[in-house]
C-alpha positions in Angstrom: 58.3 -22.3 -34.3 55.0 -22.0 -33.1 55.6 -23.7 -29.3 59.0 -21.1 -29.2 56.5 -18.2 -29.8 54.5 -19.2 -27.4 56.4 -19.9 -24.9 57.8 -16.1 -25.6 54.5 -14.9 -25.2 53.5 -17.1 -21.8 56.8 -16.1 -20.3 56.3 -12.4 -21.1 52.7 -12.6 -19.7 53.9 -14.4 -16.9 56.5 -12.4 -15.7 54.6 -8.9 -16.3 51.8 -10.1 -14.5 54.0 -11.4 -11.6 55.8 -8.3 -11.4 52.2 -6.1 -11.1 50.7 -8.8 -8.7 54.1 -8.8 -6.4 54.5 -4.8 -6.8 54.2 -2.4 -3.5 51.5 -0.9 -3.8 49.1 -2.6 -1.3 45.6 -1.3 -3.1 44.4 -4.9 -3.4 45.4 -6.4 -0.5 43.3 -7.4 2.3 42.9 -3.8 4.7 43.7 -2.2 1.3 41.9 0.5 -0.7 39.9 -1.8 -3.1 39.0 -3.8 -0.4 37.4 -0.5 1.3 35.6 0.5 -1.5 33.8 -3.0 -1.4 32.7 -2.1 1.8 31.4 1.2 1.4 29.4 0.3 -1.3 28.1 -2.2 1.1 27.6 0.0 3.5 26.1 2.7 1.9 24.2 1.2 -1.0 24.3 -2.2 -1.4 22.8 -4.1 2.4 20.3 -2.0 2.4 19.2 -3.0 -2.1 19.4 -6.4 -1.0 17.6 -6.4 1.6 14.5 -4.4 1.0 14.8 -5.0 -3.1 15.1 -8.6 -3.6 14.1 -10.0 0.3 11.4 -7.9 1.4 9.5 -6.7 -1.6 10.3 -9.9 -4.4 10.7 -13.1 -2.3 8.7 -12.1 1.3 6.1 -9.9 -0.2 5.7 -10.7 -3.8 6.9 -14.7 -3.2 9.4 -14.6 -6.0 12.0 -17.3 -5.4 14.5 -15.5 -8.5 15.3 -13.2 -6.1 17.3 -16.1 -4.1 19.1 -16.3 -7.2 20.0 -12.8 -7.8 20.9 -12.4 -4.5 23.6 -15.1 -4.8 24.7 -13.9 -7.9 25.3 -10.4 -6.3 27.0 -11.4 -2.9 28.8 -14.7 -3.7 32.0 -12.8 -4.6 31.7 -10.7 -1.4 31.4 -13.2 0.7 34.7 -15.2 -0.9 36.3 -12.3 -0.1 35.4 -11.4 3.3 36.6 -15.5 4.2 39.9 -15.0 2.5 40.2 -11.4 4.6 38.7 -12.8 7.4 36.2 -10.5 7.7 33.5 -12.3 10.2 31.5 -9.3 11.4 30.8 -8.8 7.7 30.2 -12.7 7.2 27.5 -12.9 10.3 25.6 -9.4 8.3 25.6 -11.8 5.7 24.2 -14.5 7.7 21.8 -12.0 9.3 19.8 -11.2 5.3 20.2 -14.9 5.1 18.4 -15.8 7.9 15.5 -13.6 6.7 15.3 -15.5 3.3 14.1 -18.6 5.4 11.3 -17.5 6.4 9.6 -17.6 3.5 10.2 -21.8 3.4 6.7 -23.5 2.8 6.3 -26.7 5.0 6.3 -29.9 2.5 3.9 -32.8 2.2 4.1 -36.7 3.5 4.8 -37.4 0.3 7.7 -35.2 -0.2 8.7 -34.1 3.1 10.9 -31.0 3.9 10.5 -27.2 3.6 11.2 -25.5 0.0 10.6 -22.1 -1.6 7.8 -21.7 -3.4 7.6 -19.2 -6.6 4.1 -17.2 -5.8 4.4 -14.8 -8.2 6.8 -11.9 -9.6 8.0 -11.7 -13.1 9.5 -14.8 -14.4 7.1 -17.5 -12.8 3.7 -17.9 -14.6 1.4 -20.7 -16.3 2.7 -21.0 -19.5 6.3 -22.1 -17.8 4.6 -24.0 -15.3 7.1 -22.5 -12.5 4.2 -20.7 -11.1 3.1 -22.5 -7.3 5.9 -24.2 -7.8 9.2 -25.0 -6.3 12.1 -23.6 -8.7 15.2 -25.9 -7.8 17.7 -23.5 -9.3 16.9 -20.7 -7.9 17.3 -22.8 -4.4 19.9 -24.7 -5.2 21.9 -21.7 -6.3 20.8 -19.8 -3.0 21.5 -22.6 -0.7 25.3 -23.0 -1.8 25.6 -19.3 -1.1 24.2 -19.7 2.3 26.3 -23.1 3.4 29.2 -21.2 1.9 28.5 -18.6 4.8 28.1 -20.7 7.5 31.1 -22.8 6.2 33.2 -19.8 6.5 31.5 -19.1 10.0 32.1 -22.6 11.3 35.4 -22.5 10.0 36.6 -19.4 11.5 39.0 -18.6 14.0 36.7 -16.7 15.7 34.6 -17.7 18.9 31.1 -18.0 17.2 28.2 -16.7 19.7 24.7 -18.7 20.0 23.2 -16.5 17.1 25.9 -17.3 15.0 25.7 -21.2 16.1 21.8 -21.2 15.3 22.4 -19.5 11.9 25.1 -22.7 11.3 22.5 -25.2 12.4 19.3 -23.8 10.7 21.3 -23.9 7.2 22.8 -27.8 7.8 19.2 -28.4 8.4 17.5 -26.7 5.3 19.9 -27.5 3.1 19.8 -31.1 4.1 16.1 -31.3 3.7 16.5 -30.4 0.3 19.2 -32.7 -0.8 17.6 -35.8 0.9 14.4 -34.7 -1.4 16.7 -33.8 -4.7 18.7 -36.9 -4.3 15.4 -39.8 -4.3 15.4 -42.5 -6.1 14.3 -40.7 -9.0 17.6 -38.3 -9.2 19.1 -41.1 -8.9 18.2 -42.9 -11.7 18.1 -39.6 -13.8 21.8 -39.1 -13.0 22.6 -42.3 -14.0 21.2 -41.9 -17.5 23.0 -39.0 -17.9 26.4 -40.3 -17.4 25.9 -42.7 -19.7 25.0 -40.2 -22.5 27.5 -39.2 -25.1 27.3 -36.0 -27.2 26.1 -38.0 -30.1 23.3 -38.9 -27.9 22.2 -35.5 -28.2 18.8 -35.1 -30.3 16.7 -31.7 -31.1 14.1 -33.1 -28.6 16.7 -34.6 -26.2 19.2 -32.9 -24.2 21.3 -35.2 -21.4 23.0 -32.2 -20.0 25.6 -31.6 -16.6 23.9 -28.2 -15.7 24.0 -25.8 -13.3 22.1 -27.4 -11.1 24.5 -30.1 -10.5 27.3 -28.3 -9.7 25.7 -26.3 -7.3 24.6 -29.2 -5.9 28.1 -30.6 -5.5 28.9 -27.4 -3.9 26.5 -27.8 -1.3 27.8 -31.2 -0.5 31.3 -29.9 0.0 30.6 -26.7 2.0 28.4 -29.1 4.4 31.2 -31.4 4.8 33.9 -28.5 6.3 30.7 -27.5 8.5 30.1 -30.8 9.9 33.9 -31.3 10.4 34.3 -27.9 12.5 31.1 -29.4 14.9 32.9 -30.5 18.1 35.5 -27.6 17.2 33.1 -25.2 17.4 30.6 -26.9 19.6 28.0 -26.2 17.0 26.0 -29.6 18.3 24.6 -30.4 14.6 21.9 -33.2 14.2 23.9 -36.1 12.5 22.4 -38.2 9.7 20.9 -41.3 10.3 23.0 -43.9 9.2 20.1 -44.2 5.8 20.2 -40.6 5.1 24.0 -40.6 5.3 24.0 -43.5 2.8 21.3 -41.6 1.1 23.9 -38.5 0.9 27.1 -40.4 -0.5 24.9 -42.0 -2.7 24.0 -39.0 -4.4 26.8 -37.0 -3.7 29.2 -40.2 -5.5 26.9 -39.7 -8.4 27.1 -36.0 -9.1 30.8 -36.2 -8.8 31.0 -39.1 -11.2 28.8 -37.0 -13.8 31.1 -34.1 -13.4 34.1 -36.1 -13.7 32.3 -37.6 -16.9 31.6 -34.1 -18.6 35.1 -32.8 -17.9 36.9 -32.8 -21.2 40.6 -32.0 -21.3 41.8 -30.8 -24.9 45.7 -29.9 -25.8 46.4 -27.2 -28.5 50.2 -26.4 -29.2 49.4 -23.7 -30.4 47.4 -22.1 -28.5 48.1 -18.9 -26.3 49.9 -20.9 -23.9 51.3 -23.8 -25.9 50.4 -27.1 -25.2 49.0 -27.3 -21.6 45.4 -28.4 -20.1 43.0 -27.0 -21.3 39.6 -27.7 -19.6 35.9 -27.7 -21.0 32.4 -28.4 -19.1 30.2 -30.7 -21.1 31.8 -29.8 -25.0 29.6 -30.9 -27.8 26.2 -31.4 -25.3 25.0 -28.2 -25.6 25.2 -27.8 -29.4 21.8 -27.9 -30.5 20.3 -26.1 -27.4 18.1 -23.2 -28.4 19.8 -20.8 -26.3 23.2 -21.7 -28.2 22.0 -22.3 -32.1 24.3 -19.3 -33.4 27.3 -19.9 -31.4 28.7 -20.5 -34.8 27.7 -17.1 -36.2 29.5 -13.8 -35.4 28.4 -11.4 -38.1 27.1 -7.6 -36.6 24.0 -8.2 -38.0 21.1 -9.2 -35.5 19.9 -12.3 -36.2 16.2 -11.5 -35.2 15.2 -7.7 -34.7 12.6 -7.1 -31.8 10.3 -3.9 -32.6 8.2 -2.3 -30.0 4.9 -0.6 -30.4 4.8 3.1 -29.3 2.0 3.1 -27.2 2.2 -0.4 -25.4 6.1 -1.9 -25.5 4.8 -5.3 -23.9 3.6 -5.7 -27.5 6.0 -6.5 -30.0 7.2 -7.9 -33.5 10.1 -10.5 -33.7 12.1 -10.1 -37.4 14.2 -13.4 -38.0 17.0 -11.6 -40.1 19.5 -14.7 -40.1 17.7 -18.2 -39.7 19.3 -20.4 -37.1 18.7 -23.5 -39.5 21.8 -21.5 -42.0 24.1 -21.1 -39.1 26.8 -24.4 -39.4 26.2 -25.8 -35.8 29.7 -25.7 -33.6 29.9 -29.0 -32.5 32.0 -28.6 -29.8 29.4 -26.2 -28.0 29.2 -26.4 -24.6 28.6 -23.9 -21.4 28.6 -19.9 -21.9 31.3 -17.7 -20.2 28.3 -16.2 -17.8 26.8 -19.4 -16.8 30.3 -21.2 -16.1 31.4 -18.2 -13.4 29.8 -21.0 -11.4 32.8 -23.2 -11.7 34.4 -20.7 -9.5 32.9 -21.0 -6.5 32.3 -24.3 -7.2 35.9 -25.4 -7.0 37.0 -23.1 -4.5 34.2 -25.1 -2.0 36.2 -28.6 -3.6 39.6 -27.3 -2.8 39.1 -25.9 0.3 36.7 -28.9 1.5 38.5 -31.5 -0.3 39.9 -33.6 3.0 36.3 -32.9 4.9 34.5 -34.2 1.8 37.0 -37.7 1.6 36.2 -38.2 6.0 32.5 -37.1 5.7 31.6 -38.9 2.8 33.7 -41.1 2.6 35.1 -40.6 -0.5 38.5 -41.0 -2.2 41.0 -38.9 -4.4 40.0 -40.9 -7.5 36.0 -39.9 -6.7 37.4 -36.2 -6.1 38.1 -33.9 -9.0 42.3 -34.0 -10.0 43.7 -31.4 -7.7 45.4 -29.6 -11.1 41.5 -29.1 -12.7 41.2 -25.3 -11.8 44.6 -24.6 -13.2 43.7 -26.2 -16.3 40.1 -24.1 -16.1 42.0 -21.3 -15.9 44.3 -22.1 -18.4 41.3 -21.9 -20.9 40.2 -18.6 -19.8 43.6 -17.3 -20.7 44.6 -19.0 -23.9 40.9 -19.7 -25.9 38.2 -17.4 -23.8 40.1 -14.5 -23.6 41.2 -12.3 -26.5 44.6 -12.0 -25.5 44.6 -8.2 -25.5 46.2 -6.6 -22.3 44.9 -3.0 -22.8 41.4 -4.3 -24.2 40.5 -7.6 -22.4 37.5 -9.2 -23.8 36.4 -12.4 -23.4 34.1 -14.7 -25.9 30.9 -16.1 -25.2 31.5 -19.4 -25.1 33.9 -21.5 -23.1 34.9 -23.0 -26.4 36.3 -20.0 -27.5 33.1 -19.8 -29.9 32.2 -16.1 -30.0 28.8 -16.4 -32.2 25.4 -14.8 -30.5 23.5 -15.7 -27.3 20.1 -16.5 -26.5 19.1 -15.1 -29.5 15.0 -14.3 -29.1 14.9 -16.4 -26.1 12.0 -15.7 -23.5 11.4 -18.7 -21.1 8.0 -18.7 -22.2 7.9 -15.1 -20.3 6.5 -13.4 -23.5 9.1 -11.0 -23.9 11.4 -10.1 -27.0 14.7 -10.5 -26.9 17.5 -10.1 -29.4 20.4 -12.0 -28.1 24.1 -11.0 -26.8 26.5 -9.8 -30.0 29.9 -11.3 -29.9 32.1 -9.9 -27.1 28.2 -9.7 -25.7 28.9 -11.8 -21.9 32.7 -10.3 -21.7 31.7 -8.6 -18.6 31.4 -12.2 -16.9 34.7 -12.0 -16.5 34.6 -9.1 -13.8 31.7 -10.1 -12.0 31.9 -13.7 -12.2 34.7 -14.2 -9.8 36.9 -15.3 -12.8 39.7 -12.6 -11.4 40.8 -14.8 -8.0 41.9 -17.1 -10.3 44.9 -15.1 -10.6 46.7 -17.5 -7.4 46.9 -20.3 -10.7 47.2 -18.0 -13.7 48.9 -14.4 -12.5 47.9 -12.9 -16.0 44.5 -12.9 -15.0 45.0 -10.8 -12.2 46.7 -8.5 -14.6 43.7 -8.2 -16.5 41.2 -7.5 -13.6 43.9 -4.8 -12.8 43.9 -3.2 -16.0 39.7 -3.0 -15.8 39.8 -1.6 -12.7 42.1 0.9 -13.7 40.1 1.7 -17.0 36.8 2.2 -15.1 38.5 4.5 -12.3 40.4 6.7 -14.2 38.9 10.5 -15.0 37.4 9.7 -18.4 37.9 5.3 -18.1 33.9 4.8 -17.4 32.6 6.8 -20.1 35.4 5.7 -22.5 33.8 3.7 -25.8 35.4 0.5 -25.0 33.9 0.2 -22.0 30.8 1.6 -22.2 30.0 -1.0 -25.4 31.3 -4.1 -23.2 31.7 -3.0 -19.7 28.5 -0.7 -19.1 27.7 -2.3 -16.0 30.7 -1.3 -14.5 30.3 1.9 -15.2 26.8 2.3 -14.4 25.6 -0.2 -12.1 27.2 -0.1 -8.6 25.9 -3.7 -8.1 28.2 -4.6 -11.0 30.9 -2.8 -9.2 30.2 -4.5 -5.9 30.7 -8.0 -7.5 33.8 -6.8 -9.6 35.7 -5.0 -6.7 35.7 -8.2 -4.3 37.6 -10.6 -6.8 40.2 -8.2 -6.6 41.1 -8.3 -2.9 43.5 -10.9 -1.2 44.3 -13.6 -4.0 48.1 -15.0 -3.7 50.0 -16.3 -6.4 50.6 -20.2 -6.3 
């Protein structure tokens, strides 16, 4: 009964969506009218925010490196978009705020040679973290695979590059080698190791052996660089090669994040779940259970778990209420990566699919060393049936790729001395939109249904200040940022 009902319910879905998706009207189509409003707000607003906000003032004047990581987060969805609409002026403007990011690199030492970014101040980096002086390897590692993924699409366009465009190319194989060479010593080595041999039981209050974000960035790195070094005698780009150490270096490393991956990739099969019993892929279940940020996933109630109250007359100063201990929540123990920390996966397998030959010839690698060529499908799958809520006219999504809706990052501060009350349930739903989730419509159409249905909720006459999605969409009703990284996942994604 259950597999007949829904099958009912998948075919519906499935047929609806690819109705809308296939329909006439050309609004989300490359050249078409969403795609135009991307570029506007580029145009008019955005550029110019990015630019002088997080390049000039943070990173070059103020030497905070978390600006290379909200810069990525803003134009990663853009860019995707402007390679699938093959939009290479808009690419090389890219390229062009890019460039400016390198120079503030800090020259490295004999003993760990190569440039890096440098935190020198701003408002997450101080003492008590230790990030401050420091080099922060997310917020490079996160930058870097937004800035091969750019010269990727460059190198691998069908457009005559000029020598500005070439030296952009070159300067990022460069950097971004540096940095993996230093990330992928001995030590990483051995640290990698240890963690693929970890099991979730291994996991201790003190002791977490987890596949982060950092990885998979790092994998994406690997495999943008690969379709770069391919297109070289295409496009004449005349790239250093590695020396035959550093290239074993490179596979070395590169063999070992895959294998981790590979190794915190669970598959799980629910016949009665929203779309019966098919993949259903997870990212490191069970590891992340007793993480601080995630100690009430297993608590949804409306009541705040701690209650942050500011004084009058100075609100850095403040008093923190635990209203719901975290040692009374019942741990989920299948915990693993949030919906807003996951939107990496997207670009993440985009760079494997589209680099998946290069990657096998450049490293030497094989199909067996290579994610299965069905794992986004099945990534997607769990975004429709167990993320999502399965409402067409209210999509909201849960926290947790799980399908655990309990609060986030409750009182968490990264030692930045600030209070903070967590995300409710429902709380990260607006991942969905401005995490790049939508282009994977081309494996799931129903997703594309969904993006569809926001957009048409926030641009309607009274959509943005509707209740609905002013509680869980705000930002896309308020922030044109948020706009600019929803808009671009609409634009140019075929069915497959």
């Amino acid at each position: 009964m259950h597999c007949f009902r829904y099958f009912l319910i998948t075919l519906i879905f499935t047929l609806v969506a690819g109705t809308v998706l296939a329909a006439s009207d050309s609004n989300f189509a490359c050249g078409g009218k969403v795609e135009t409003e991307v570029w506007n707000i580029w145009d008019s607003n955005a550029r110019n925010y990015l630019n002088q906000r997080f390049l000039q003032d943070r990173l070059l004047k103020q030497g905070d490196v978390y600006a290379l990581y909200d810069f990525q987060t803003y134009t990663h969805n853009m860019v995707s978009m402007a390679r699938r609409c093959n939009r290479t002026s808009r690419l090389v403007e890219v390229a062009n705020l890019i460039r400016m990011a390198y120079g503030a690199l800090e020259t490295g030492t004999p003993s760990s040679p190569g440039r890096r970014w440098v935190c020198r101040g701003g408002a997450i980096c101080n003492d008590k973290n230790r990030l401050l002086n420091k080099e922060v390897m997310l917020d490079s590692v996160q930058f870097l695979a937004l800035a091969t993924s750019v010269a990727n699409a460059l190198a691998l366009s069908s457009t005559s590059l000029g020598d500005k465009e070439k030296i952009f190319i070159r300067d990022t194989v460069q950097i971004a080698t540096e940095h993996l060479l230093r990330w992928g010593d001995k030590a990483a080595i051995s640290s990698l190791r240890k963690l693929y041999a970890a099991k979730p039981q291994d996991v201790k209050d003190n002791s977490h052996p987890l596949f982060t974000d950092k990885h998979l960035w790092l994998i994406t790195i690997y495999a943008e660089l690969s379709g770069i070094f391919q297109a070289n005698d295409r496009q004449k780009l005349d790239l250093n090669e590695l020396s035959a150490e550093n290239k074993a270096r490179s596979q070395n490393h590169l063999s070992m994040l895959l294998q981790l991956f590979l190794a915190r990739i669970s598959i799980q099969h629910d016949s009665n779940s929203r779309l019966g019993n098919v993949d259903l892929a997870d990212l490191d279940r069970g590891y992340w259970r007793l993480y601080g940020t995630n100690r009430y996933a297993g608590y949804e109630g409306d009541l705040k778990p701690v209650v942050c109250s500011f004084l009058k007359q100075d609100k850095t100063k403040f008093t923190m209420e635990v209203v719901v201990p975290a040692d009374s929540i019942k741990k989920r123990e299948d915990t693993g990566w949030d919906i807003s920390h996951a939107r990496r996966l997207v670009h993440a397998l985009d760079a494997l699919e589209r680099n998946r030959d290069e990657m096998k010839d450049i490293f030497s690698l094989n199909d067996g060393q290579l994610p299965a060529v069905g794992l986004p499908t099945a990534f997607a799958n769990t975004l429709v049936a167990v993320v999502w809520n399965g409402d067409t006219t209210n999509p909201l999504f849960a926290n947790y790729w799980s399908g655990a809706n309990g609060w986030y990052r409750v009182a968490y501060d990264n030692r930045t001395g600030q209070c903070r009350e967590g995300y409710p349930p429902y709380g990260l739903t607006d991942s969905f939109p401005t995490g790049g989730y939508i282009t994977w419509a081309r494996y799931k159409p129903v997703i594309g249904l969904l993006g569809q249905r926001l957009y048409t909720l926030i641009s309607s006459p009274d959509g943005a200040s509707s209740p609905f999605i002013v509680k869980y969409y705000k930002g896309l009703s308020k922030s044109t940022l948020s706009k600019f990284m929803f808009l671009p996942s609409l634009v140019g994604v075929t069915n497959e």
